[in-house]
C-alpha positions as CSV (number, residue, x, y, z in Angstrom):
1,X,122.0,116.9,89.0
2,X,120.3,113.5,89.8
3,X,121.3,110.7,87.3
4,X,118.3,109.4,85.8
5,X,116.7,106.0,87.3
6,X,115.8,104.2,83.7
7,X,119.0,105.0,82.2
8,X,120.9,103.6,85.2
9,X,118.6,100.4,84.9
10,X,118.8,100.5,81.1
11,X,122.7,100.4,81.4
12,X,123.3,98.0,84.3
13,X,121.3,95.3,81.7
14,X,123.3,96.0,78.6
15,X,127.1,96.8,80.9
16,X,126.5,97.0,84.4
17,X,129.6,99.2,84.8
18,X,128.7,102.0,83.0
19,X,125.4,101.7,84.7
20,X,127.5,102.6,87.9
21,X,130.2,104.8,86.3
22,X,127.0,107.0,85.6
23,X,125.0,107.0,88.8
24,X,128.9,107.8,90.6
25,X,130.2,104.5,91.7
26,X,133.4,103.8,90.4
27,X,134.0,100.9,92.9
28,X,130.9,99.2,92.0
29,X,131.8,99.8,88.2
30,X,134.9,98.2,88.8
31,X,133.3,95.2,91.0
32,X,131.1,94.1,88.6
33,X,133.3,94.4,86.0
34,X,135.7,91.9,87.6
35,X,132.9,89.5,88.2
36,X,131.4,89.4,85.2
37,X,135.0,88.9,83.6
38,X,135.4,85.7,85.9
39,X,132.1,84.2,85.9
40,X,132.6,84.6,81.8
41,X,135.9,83.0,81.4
42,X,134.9,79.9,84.1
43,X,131.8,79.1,81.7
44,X,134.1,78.9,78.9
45,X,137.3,76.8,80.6
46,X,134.9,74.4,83.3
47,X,133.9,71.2,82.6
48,X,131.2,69.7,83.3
49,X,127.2,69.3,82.2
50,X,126.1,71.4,84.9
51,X,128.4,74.3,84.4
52,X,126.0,76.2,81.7
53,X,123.5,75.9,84.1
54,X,125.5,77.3,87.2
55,X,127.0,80.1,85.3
56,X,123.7,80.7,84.1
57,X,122.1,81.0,87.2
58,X,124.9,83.2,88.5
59,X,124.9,85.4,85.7
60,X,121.4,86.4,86.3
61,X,121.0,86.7,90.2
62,X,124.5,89.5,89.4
63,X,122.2,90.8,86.7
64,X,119.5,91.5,89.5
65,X,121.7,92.7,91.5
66,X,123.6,95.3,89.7
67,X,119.9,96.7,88.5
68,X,119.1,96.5,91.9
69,X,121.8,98.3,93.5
70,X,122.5,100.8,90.5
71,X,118.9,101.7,90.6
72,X,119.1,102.6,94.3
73,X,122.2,104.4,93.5
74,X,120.1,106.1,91.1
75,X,117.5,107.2,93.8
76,X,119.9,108.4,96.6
77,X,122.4,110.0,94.7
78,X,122.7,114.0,94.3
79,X,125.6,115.6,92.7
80,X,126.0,118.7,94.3
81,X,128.6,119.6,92.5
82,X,129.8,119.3,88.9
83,X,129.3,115.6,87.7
84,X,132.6,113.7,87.5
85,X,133.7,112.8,83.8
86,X,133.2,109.5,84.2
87,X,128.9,110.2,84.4
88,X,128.5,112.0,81.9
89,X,128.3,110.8,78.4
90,X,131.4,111.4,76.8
91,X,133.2,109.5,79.6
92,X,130.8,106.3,79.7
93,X,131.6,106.6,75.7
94,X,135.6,106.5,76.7
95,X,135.0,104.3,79.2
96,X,133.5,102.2,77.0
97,X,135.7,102.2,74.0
98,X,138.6,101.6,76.0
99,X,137.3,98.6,77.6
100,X,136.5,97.1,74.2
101,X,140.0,97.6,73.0
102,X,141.6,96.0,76.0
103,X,139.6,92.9,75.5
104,X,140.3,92.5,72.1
105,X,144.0,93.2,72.2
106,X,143.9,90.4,74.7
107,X,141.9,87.8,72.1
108,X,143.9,89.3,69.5
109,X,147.8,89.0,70.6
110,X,147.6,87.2,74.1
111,X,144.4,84.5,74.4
112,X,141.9,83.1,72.3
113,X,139.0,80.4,72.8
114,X,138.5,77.9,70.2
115,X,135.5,74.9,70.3
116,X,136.2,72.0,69.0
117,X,134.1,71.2,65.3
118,X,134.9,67.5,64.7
119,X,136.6,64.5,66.0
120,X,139.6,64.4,64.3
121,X,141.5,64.9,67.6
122,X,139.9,62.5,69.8
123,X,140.8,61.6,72.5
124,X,142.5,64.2,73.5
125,X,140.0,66.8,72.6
126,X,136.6,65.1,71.8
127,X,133.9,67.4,69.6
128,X,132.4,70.7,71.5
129,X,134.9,70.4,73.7
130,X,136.7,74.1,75.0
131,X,139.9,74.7,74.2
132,X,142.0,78.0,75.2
133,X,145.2,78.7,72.5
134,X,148.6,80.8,73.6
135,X,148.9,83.6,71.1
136,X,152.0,85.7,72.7
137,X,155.2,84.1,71.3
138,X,153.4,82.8,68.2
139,X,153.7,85.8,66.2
140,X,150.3,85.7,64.8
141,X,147.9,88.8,65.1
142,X,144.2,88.5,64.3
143,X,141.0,87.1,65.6
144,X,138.0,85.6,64.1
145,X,139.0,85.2,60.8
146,X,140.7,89.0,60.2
147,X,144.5,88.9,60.3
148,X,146.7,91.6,61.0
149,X,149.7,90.0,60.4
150,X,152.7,87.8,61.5
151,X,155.6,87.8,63.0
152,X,158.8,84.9,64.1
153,X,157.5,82.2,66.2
154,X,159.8,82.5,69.7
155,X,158.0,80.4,72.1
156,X,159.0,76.8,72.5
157,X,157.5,73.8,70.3
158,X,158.1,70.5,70.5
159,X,156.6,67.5,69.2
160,X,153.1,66.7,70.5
161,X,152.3,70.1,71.0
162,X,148.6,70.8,69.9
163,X,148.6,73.9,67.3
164,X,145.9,75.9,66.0
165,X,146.6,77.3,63.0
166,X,145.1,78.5,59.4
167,X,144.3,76.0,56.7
168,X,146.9,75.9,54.5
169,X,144.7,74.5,51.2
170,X,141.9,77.7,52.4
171,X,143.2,80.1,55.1
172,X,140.1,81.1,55.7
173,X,139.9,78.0,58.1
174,X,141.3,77.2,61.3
175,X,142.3,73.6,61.5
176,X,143.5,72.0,64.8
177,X,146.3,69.1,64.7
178,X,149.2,67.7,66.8
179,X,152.6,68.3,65.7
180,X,154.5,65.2,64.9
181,X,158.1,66.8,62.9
182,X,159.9,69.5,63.8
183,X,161.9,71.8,60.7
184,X,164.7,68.9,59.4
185,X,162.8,65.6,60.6
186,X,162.2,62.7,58.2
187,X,158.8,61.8,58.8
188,X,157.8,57.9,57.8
189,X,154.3,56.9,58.0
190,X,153.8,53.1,57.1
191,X,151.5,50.8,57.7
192,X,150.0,53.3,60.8
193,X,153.3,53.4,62.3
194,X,154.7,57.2,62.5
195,X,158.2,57.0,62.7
196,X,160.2,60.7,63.7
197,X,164.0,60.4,62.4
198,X,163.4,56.2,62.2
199,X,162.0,56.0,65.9
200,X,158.2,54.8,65.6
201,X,156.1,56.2,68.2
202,X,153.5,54.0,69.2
203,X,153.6,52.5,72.3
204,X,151.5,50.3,73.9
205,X,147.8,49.1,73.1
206,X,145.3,50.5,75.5
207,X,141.3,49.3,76.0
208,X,139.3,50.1,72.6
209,X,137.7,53.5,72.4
210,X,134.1,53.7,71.6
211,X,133.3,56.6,69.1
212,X,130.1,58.4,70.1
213,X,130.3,59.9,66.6
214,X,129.7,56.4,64.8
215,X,129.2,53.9,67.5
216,X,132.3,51.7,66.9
217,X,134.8,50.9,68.6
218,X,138.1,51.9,67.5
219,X,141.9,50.5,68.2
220,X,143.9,52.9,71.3
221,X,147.1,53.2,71.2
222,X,149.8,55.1,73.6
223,X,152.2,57.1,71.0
224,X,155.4,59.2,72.5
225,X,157.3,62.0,70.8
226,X,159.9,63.3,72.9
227,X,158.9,63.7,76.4
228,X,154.8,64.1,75.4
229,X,152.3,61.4,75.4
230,X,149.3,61.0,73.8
231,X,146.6,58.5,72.8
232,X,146.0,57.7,69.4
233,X,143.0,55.8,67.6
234,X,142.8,53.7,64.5
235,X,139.9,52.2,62.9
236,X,141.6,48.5,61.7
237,X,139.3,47.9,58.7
238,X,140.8,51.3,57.3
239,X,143.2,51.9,54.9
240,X,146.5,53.6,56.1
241,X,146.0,56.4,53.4
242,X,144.0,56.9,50.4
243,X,145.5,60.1,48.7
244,X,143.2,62.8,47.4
245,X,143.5,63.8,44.3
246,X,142.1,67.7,44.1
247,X,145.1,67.8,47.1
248,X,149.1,67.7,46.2
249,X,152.0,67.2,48.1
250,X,155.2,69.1,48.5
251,X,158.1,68.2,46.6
252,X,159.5,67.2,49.8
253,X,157.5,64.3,50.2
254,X,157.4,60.8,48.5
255,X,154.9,58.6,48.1
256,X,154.8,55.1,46.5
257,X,151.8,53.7,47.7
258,X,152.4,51.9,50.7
259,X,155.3,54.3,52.7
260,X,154.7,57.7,52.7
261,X,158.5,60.0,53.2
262,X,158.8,63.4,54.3
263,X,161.6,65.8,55.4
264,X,160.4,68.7,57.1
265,X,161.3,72.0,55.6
266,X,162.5,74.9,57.8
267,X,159.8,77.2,59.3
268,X,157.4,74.3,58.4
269,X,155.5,71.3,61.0
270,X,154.1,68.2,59.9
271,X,150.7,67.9,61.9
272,X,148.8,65.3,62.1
273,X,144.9,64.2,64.3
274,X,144.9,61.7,67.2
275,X,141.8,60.7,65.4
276,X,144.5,58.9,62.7
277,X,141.4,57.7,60.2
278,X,139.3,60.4,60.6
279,X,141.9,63.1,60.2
280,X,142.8,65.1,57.1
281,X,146.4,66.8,57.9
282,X,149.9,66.9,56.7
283,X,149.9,63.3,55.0
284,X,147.0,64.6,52.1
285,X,148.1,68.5,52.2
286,X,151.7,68.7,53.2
287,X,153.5,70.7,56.0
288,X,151.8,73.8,58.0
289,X,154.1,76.8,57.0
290,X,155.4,79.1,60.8
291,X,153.5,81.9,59.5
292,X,150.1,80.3,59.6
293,X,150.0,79.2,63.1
294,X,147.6,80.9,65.4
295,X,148.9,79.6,68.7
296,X,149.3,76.4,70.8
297,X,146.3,74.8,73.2
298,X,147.4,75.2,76.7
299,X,144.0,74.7,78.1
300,X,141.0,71.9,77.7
301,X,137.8,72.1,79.0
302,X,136.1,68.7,78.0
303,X,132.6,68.9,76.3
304,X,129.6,69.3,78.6
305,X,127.2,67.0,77.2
């Protein structure tokens, strides 16, 4: 009736609380369950170079200490009488199956991480930064690629929002942009200015931005749509747009060259990067349709490099 002391070691390396679930510790199961869920989501979401390190480090002296203390659990404990459900196999198997479904309903219709690829959004969101997307409210159920399906969008969005949201030219990608038009705008982009229902956005000019990436210095600029603010960078030798030709715009769009007109269908956003000539978004593509967007960034945690 003693559990044995290498399977309570073997388990508190691979999940330290089934390791206690079987040696009879609920509490403990439930402790290090807790700690391990926050010292996870803190090395995702805090910035900083030294943060791998520290969550690191603290990941492994809990290690230690849950073989430690599961292990001595191991050598103390007697059951005298029948084993609670929870030790024996087919309740660690529960136990674990359950678990797994709880975390990824959560990735799937509540939260989900993102890291940032390339720096089409800088400033805002420079590359390898962290980024944490609201799902709830979006309507969109599915994670990593495998979607479930869709629903209405019912939580708020408003211009500068940041979405996440699947490729429209090859779903199979997630792209990242800013929302500039809302379902019914008129969209004007001439000359770099973005003008939202013939009110440009750009603000003020701001100290030159030097981009790591290609080690230039690029033009800042403080742009406003509604109540948001945002920085925005151009690179001044840069054309304002060079169409692509393997990509087409909507019929809602016009184009002559030098002005570039669009009118924002319903349950449709015109997105564009903060990164404005090192972004490929809704002036080459078109609009980003309701029911392929993911969810909206709500958290940043900046690169830690």
């Amino acid at each position: 009736m003693k559990p044995k002391k290498w399977i309570a070691v073997v388990l508190s390396i691979l999940a330290a609380p089934l390791a206690f679930l079987y040696v009879g510790a609920p509490r403990w199961a439930l402790l290090s369950f807790v700690a391990g869920l926050v010292v996870g989501i803190a090395g995702f979401l805090v910035p900083g170079h030294q943060s791998p390190l520290l969550f690191g480090l603290i990941s492994v002296a809990l290690t230690v200490l849950w073989i430690w203390r599961a292990y001595r659990f191991a050598v103390e404990r007697t059951f005298d009488e029948q084993r609670p459900w929870h030790s024996r196999w087919y309740g660690l198997v529960g136990v674990a199956v359950a678990a797994s479904i709880v975390m990824v309903s959560l990735r799937v219709f509540l939260y989900e991480p993102f890291k940032i690829p390339s720096s089409a959004m800088i400033p805002a969101l420079p590359v390898g930064a962290n980024v944490m997307v609201q799902k709830w409210g979006f309507g969109y159920y599915g994670s990593m690629g495998h979607r479930l399906g869709h629903g209405a969008i019912l939580a708020p969005l408003e211009r500068g929002d940041i979405l996440v949201f699947d490729f429209p030219v090859d779903p199979s990608q997630s792209y990242i942009k800013r929302v500039v038009g809302l379902p019914g705008d008129k969209i004007v982009y001439r000359d770099k200015h973005v003008l939202v229902n013939g009110v440009d956005g750009r603000g003020q000019e701001l100290k030159d931005y030097l981009d790591d990436e290609r080690l230039m210095y690029l033009k800042r600029y403080r742009e406003k749509f509604g109540q948001q603010e945002h920085d925005i960078l151009l690179r001044e030798q840069a054309p304002a747009r060079v169409p692509r030709g393997d990509l087409a715009l909507p019929k809602e769009c016009t184009d002559d060259g030098e002005t570039l007109s669009c009118t924002v269908p319903a349950a449709s956003y015109f997105v564009m990067g903060d990164n404005r000539d090192n972004s490929m978004d809704s002036r080459f593509w078109g609009f980003v349709p309701a029911s392929a967007v993911i969810g909206k960034v709500v958290y940043v945690a900046m690169p830690r490099n």
